[in-house]
C-alpha positions as CSV (number, residue, x, y, z in Angstrom):
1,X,-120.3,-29.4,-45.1
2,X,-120.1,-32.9,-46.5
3,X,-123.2,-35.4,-47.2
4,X,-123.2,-38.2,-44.9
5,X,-122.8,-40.5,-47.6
6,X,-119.6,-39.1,-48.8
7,X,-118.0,-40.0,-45.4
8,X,-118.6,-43.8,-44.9
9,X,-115.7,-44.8,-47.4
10,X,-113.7,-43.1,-45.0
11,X,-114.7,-45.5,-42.1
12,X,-114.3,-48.2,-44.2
13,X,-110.9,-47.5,-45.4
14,X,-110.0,-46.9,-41.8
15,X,-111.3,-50.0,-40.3
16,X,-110.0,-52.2,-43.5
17,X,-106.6,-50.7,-43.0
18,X,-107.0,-51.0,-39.1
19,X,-107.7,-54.7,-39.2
20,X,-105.0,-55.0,-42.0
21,X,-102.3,-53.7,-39.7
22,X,-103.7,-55.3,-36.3
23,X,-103.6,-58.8,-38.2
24,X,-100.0,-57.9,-39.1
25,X,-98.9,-57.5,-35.5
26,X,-100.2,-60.4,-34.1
27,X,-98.6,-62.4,-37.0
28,X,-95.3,-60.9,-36.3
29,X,-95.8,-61.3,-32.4
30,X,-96.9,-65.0,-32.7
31,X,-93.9,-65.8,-35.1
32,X,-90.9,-64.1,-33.8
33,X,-91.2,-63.4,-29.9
34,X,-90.0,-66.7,-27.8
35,X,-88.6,-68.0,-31.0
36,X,-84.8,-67.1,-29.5
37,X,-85.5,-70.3,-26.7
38,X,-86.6,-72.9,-29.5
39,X,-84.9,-75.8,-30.7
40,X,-83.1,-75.3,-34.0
41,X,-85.0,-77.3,-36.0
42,X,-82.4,-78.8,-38.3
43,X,-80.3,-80.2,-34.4
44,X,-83.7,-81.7,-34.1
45,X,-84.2,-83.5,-36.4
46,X,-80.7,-85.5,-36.7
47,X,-82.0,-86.8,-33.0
48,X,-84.8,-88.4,-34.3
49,X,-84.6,-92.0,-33.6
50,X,-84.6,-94.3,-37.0
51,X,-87.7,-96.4,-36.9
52,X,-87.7,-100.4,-36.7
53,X,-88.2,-102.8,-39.0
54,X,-89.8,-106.2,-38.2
55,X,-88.9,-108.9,-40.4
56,X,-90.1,-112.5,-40.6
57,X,-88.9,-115.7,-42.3
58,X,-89.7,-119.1,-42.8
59,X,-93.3,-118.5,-42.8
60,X,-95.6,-118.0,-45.5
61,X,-96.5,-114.2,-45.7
62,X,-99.2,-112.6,-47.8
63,X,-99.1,-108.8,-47.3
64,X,-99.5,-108.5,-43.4
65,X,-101.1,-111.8,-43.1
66,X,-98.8,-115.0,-41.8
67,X,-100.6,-118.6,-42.8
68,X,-99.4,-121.3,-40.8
69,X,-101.4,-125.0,-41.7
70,X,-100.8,-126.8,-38.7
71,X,-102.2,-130.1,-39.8
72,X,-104.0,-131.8,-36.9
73,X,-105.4,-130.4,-33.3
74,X,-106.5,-133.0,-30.9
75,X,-109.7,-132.0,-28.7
76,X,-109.3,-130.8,-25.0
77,X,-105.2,-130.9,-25.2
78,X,-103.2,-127.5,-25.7
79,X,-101.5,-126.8,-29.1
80,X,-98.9,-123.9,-29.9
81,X,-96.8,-122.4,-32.7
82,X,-94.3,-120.0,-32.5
83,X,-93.4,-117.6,-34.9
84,X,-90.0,-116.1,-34.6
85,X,-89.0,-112.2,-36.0
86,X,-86.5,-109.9,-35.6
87,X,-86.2,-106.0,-35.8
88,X,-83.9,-105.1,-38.3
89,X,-84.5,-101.0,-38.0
90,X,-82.2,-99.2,-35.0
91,X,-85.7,-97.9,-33.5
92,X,-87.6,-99.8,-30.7
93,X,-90.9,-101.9,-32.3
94,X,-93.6,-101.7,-30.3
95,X,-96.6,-104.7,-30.6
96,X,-99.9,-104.8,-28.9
97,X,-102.5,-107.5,-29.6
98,X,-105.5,-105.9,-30.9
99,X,-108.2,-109.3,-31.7
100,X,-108.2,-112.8,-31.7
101,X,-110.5,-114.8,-33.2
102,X,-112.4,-117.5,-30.7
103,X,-112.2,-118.2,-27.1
104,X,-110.4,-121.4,-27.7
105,X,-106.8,-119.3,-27.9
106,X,-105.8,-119.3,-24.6
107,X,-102.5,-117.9,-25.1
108,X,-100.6,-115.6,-26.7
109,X,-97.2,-114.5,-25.7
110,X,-93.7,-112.4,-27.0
111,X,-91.0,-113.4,-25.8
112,X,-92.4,-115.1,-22.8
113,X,-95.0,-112.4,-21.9
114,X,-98.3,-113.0,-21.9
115,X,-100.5,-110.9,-24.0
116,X,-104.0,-109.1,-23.3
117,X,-106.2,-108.0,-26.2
118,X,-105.7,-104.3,-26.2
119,X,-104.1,-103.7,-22.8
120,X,-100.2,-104.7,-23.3
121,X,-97.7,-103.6,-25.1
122,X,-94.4,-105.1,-25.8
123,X,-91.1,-103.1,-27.0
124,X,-87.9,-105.0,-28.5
125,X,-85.0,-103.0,-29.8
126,X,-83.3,-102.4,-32.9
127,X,-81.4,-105.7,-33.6
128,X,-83.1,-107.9,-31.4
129,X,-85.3,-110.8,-32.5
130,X,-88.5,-112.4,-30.5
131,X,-90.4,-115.1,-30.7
132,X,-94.1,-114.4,-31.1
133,X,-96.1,-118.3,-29.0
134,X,-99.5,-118.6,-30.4
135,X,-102.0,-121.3,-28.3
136,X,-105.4,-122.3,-28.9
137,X,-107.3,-125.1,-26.7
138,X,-109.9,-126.7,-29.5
139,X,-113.3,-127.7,-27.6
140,X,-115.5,-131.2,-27.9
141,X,-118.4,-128.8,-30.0
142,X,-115.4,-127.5,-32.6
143,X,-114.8,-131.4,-33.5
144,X,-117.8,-131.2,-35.9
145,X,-116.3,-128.3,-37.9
146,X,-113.6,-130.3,-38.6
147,X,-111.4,-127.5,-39.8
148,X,-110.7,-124.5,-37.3
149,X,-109.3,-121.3,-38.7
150,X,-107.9,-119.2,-35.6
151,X,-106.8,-115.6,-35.8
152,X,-104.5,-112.8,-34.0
153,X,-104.1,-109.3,-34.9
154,X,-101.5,-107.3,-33.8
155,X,-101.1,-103.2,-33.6
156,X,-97.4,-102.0,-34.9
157,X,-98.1,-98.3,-34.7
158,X,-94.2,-97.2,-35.2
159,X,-93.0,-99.8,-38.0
160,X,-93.1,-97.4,-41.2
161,X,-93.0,-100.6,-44.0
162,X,-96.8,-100.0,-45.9
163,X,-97.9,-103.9,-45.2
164,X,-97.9,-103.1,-41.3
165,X,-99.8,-99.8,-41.5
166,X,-103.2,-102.4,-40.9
167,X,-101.0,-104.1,-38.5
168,X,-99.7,-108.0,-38.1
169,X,-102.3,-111.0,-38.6
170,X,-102.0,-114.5,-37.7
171,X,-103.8,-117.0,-39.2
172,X,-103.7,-120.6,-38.1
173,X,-105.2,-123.4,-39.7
174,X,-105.9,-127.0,-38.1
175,X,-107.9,-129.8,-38.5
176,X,-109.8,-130.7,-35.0
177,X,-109.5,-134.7,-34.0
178,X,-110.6,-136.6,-31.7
């Protein structure tokens, strides 16, 4: 008859091989069983969509921030830019307005839709251009600053180019007159 001691490297060798083999099988079951009703991955991926690519000219651009000095704003009375772009990539560009900067903006619109911090989303397609309307309203206690520096940010989750991945900013400067 054996000591008991002598026998426990047996019930370890059994349950390390054991678990060895069970961890084996479940591999093999979770990789190869259903796999004959999956896409081929290769067909897949020539259907992915090429991603847009939003371009802007004849502004002045500093990584993802657009200055525009817009000289003078007159008190109470509505004042607007517009900034034109155009996707140049073949995927649709989505933009939502994440922030702006004061309550004086009263508007901001693409391509004639009005914007809502954090709530719409707008989608042009590859090759299409839109115009991005900018208003602020500059109040009788914003005279004394004399200059006003108003802001818009904007989310483009899908446009790949590295200055967008912090999204779009807008910054407007004006001198508040009377």
């Amino acid at each position: 008859m054996q000591k008991p001691e002598s026998r426990y490297w047996q019930y370890w060798l059994a349950l390390v091989v054991g678990t060895i083999g069970i961890s084996a099988g479940v591999t093999w079951l979770s990789m190869n069983v259903g796999a004959q009703g999956m896409p081929n991955v290769i067909e897949a991926s020539s259907q992915i969509a090429e991603p847009p690519r939003t371009v802007f000219e004849g502004v002045r651009m500093i990584g993802n921030t657009i200055e525009i000095d817009h000289g003078q704003s007159q008190v109470d009375k509505d004042n607007a830019v517009e900034i034109p772009f155009r996707n140049e990539g073949k995927g649709k560009l989505r933009i939502q307005l994440t922030e702006t900067s004061c309550k004086c903006v009263h508007e901001i619109q693409i391509n004639g839709q009005a914007m809502k911090v954090g709530e719409t989303w707008v989608e042009i397609p590859g090759g299409q251009s839109g115009v991005i309307r900018f208003g602020w309203h500059p109040k009788q206690e914003q005279l004394s600053a004399g200059t006003l520096r108003l802001s818009a940010t904007f989310a483009l989750p899908n446009d790949p180019q590295p200055h967008f991945s912090n999204g779009l900013r807008l910054e407007i400067t004006t001198r508040v007159v009377p």
